[in-house]
C-alpha positions as CSV (number, residue, x, y, z in Angstrom):
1,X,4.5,-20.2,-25.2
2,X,5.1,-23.6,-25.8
3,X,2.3,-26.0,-26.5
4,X,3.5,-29.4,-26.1
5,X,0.5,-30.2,-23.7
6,X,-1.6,-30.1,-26.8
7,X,-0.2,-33.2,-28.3
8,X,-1.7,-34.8,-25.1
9,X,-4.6,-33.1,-25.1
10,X,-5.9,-33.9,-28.7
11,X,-4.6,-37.6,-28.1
12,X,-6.8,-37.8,-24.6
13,X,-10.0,-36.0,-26.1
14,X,-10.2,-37.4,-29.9
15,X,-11.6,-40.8,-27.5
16,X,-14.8,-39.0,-26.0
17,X,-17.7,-40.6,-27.4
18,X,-19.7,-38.5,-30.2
19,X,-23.3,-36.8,-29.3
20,X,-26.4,-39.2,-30.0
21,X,-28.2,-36.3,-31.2
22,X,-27.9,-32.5,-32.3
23,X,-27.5,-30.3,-29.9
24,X,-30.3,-28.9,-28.0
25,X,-29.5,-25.1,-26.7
26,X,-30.9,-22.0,-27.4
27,X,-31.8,-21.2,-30.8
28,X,-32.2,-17.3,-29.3
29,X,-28.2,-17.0,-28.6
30,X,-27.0,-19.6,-31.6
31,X,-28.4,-20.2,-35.3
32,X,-29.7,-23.5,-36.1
33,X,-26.1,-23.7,-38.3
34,X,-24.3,-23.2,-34.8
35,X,-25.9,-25.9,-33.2
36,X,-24.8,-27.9,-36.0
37,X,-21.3,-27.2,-35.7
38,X,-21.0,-27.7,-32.4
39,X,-22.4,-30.9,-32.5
40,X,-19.4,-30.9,-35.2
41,X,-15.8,-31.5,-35.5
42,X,-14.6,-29.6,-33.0
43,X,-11.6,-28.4,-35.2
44,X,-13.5,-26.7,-37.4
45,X,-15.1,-23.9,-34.9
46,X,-14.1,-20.4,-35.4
47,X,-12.7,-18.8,-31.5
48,X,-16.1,-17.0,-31.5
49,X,-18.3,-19.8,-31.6
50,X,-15.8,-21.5,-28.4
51,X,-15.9,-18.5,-26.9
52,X,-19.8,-17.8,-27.2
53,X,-20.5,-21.4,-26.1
54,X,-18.4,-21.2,-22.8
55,X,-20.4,-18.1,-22.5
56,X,-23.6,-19.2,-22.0
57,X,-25.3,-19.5,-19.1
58,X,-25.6,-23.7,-18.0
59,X,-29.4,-23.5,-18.6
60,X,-29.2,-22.6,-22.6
61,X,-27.8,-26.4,-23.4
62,X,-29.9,-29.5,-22.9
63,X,-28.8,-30.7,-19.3
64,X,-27.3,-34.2,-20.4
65,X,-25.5,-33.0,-23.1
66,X,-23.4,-30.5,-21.7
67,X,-20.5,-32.3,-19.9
68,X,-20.3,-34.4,-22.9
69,X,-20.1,-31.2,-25.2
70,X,-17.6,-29.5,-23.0
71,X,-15.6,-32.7,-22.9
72,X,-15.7,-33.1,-26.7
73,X,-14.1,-29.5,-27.2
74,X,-11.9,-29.0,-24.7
75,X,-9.1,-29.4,-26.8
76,X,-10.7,-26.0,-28.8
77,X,-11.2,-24.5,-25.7
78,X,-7.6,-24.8,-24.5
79,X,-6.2,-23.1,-27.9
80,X,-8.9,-20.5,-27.5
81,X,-7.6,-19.8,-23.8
82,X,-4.0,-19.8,-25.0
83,X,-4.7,-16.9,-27.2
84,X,-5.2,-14.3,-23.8
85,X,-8.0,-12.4,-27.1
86,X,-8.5,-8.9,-25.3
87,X,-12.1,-9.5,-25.2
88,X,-11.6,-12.9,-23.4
89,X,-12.8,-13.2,-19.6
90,X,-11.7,-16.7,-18.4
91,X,-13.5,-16.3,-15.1
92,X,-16.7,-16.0,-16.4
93,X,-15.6,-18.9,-19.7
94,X,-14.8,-21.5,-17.3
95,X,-17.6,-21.2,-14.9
96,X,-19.4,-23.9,-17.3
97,X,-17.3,-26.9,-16.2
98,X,-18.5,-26.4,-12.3
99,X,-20.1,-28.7,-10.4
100,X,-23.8,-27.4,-11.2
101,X,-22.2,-27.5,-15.1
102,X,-20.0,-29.6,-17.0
103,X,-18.8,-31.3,-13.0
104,X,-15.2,-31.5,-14.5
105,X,-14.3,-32.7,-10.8
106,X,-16.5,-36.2,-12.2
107,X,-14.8,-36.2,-15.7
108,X,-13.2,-39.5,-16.3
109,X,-9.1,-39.3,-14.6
110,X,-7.2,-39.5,-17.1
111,X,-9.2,-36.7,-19.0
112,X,-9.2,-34.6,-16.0
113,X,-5.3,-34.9,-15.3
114,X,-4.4,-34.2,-19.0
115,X,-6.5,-31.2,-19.2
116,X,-5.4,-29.7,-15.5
117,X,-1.8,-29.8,-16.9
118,X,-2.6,-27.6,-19.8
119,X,-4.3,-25.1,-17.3
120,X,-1.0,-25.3,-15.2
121,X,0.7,-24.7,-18.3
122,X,-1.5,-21.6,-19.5
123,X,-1.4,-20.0,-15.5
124,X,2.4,-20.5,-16.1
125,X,2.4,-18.6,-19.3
126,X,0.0,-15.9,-17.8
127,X,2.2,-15.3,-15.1
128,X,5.6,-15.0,-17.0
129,X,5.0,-13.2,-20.5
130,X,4.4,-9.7,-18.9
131,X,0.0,-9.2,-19.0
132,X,-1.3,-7.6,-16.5
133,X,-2.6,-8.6,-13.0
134,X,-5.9,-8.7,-13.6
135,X,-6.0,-10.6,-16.7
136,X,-4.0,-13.6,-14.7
137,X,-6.3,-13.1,-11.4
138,X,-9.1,-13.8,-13.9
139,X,-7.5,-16.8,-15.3
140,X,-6.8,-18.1,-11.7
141,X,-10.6,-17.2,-11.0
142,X,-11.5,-19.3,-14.1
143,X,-9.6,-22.5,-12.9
144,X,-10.3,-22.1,-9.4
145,X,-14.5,-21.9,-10.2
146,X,-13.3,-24.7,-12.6
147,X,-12.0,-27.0,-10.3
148,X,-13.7,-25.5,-7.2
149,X,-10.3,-25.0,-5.6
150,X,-7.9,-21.9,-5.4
151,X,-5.6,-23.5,-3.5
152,X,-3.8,-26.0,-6.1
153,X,-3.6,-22.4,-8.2
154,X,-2.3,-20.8,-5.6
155,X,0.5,-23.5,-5.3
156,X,1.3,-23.3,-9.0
157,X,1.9,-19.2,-9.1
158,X,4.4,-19.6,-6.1
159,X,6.2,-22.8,-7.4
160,X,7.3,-21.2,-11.0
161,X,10.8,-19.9,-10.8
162,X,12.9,-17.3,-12.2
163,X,13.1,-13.4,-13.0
164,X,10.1,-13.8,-15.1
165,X,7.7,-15.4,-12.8
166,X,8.7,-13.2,-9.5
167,X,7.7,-9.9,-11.7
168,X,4.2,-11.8,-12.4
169,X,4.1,-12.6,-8.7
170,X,4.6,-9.3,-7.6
171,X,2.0,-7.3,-10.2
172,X,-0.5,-10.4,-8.8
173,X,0.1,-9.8,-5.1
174,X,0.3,-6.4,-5.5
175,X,-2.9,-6.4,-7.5
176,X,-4.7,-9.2,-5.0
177,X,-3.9,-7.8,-1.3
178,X,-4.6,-3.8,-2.7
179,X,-7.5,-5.3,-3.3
180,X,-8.2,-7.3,-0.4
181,X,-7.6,-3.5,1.7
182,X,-10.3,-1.7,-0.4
183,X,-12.7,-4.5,0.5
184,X,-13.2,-5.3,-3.0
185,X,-14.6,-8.7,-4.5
186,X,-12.2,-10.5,-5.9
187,X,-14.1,-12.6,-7.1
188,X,-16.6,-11.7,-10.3
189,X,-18.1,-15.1,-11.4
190,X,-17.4,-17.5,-8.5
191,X,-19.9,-16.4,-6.0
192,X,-18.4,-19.4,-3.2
193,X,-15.1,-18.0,-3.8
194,X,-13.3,-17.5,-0.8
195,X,-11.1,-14.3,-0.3
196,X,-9.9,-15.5,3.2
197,X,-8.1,-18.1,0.9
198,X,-5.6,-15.0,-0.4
199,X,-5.6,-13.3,2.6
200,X,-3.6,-16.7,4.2
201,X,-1.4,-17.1,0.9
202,X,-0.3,-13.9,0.5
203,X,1.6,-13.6,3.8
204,X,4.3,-16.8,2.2
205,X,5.2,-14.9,-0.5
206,X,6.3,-12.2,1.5
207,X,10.3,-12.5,2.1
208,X,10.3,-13.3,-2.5
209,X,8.5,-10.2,-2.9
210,X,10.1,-8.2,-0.4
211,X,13.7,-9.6,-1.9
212,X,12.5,-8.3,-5.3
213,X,11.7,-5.0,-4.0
214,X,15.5,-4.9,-2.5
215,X,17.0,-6.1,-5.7
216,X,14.5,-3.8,-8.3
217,X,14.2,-0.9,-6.5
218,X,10.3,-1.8,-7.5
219,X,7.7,0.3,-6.0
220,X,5.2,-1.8,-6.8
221,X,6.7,-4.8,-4.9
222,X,7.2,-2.6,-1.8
223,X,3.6,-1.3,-1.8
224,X,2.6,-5.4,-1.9
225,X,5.0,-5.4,1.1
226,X,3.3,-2.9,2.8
227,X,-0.7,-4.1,2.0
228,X,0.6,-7.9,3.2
229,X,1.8,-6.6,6.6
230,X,-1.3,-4.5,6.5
231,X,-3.4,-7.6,5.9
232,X,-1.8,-9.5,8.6
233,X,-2.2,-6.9,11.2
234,X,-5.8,-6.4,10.1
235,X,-5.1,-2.9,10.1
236,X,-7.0,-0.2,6.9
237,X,-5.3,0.5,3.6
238,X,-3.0,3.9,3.8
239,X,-3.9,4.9,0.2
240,X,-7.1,6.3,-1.4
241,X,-9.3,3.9,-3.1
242,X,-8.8,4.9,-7.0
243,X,-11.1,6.9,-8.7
244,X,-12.9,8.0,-6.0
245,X,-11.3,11.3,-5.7
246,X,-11.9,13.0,-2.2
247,X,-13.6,9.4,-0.7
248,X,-11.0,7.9,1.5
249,X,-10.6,4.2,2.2
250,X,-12.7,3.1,5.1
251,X,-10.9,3.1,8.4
252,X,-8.8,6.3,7.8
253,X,-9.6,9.5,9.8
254,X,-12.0,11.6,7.4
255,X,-10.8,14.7,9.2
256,X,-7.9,13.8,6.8
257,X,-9.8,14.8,3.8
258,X,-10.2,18.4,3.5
259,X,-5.6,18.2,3.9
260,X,-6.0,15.4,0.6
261,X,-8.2,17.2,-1.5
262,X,-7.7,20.7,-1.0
C-alpha cells in the first residue's frame, strides 16, 4: 500500500497544540504510565496503547480533552488502521471521533481534509488487496460513524477502477445486499446508521457487477446480481440464512422445509 498521505498527515498534525495538563481518563482501563504516554509523543505509542484508546468508551477521558487528544494522534491512529491487525474492529475504533466524541465534522479544515484523504486512501487499499467483505464493510462503518455520512464512502468504493477494485466491489455487494435479505444489521457500532442508504446504492452498481459475473464466470457476483434485483423488487431472500440449519429465511413457504432438511 502506498503511504504518501502520511507525509501530509504528520506535516498537518505535528501543529495541534500540546495538552495543558495530563490526561484525565480512567485509571481502571489504563495505568498511571499510560496516561502519561498519551499525553506523550505520540510516536512513541506501541499499536496497543492506539488501539486501546480508540477503544474506550467517550466517557473514560476528561470531556475537553478528548478532541484535542484524538487530534494530536491521529497521525498514530492512521498507521495503526493501515496495518488491517486481525484483532482490529474499525467500526467500533472510530466511533470516538463522532459528534457526541471527538466531533471531527468541527476539527479545524485543513486538518479534516488531510486526514479524510488518508481514510480515502485506506478504503481504497481495503477494497483492492484481497480481505474479506466484512473486514472492508467495517472500515466503511468506521468512516461513515466517523464522519456521520455513508454516502461520500459509498462514492469512493464505486469510483476506484480496475480488476482489483471490481473483485472488492463484488465480495462487498455481495456481502452487503445478502445481508440486507436476511434482515441483518449492518450496522454494529453506528446505531443512526441507515441501511436504506445501501439498499439505494446497490442497485448502480448493478450492470459492473453483473459484467464481472459475464467475464469471471463468478458465482459470487451473480448471486449479488440476484439479491440486488431481489432488493429492488422487495421480494424475500431464495437461500437459507447460514447456520441456522432447517430455519428458512423469512418470507419463504415453511412447507418447504421438511423437502430442505430431510
Amino acid at each position: 500500500m502506498k503511504q504518501g498521505w502520511l507525509d501530509e498527515v504528520d506535516r498537518v498534525f505535528s501543529a495541534v497544540p500540546p495538552l495543558d495538563r495530563e490526561v484525565g481518563g480512567c485509571t481502571r482501563c489504563h495505568t498511571e504510565e499510560d496516561l502519561r504516554m498519551l499525553g506523550g509523543d505520540p510516536a512513541a505509542l506501541s499499536d496497543e496503547l492506539v488501539a486501546s484508546f480508540m477503544r474506550k468508551a467517550v466517557d473514560h477521558w476528561d470531556e475537553d480533552q478528548y478532541p484535542l487528544l484524538w487530534r494530536r494522534l491521529m497521525p498514530r491512529v492512521l498507521r495503526y488502521l493501515a496495518t488491517d491487525a486481525p484483532d482490529g474492529d474499525p467500526a467500533g475504533e472510530l466511533r470516538g471521533l463522532a459528534s457526541y466524541g471527538a466531533g471531527f465534522a468541527g476539527w479545524p479544515a485543513h486538518e479534516r481534509a488531510a486526514a479524510e484523504r488518508a481514510f480515502a486512501a485506506l478504503l481504497a487499499a481495503a477494497l483492492t488487496d484481497g480481505r474479506s467483505a466484512e473486514r472492508v464493510a467495517e472500515l466503511v462503518e468506521g468512516l461513515a460513524h466517523a464522519t456521520e455520512d455513508l454516502r461520500p464512502w459509498l462514492d469512493r468504493l464505486a469510483g476506484l477502477p480496475g480488476h482489483e477494485a471490481d473483485a472488492g466491489l463484488v465480495r462487498l455487494a455481495c456481502h452487503w445486499s445478502t445481508a440486507l435479505l436476511w434482515e441483518e444489521d449492518l450496522f454494529t457500532w453506528w446505531y443512526d446508521g441507515d441501511p436504506q442508504v445501501l439498499v439505494d446504492w446497490l442497485p448502480a452498481q448493478r450492470d459492473r457487477i453483473a459484467s464481472f459475473a459475464a467475464a469471471h464466470r463468478c458465482k459470487s457476483a451473480a448471486d449479488a446480481v440476484v439479491a440486488i434485483d431481489r432488493l429492488r423488487a422487495g421480494e424475500p431472500s431464495p437461500w437459507f440464512y447460514p447456520g441456522a440449519t432447517g430455519y428458512p429465511m423469512r418470507g419463504l413457504d415453511p412447507r418447504l422445509l421438511r423437502v430442505v432438511t430431510r
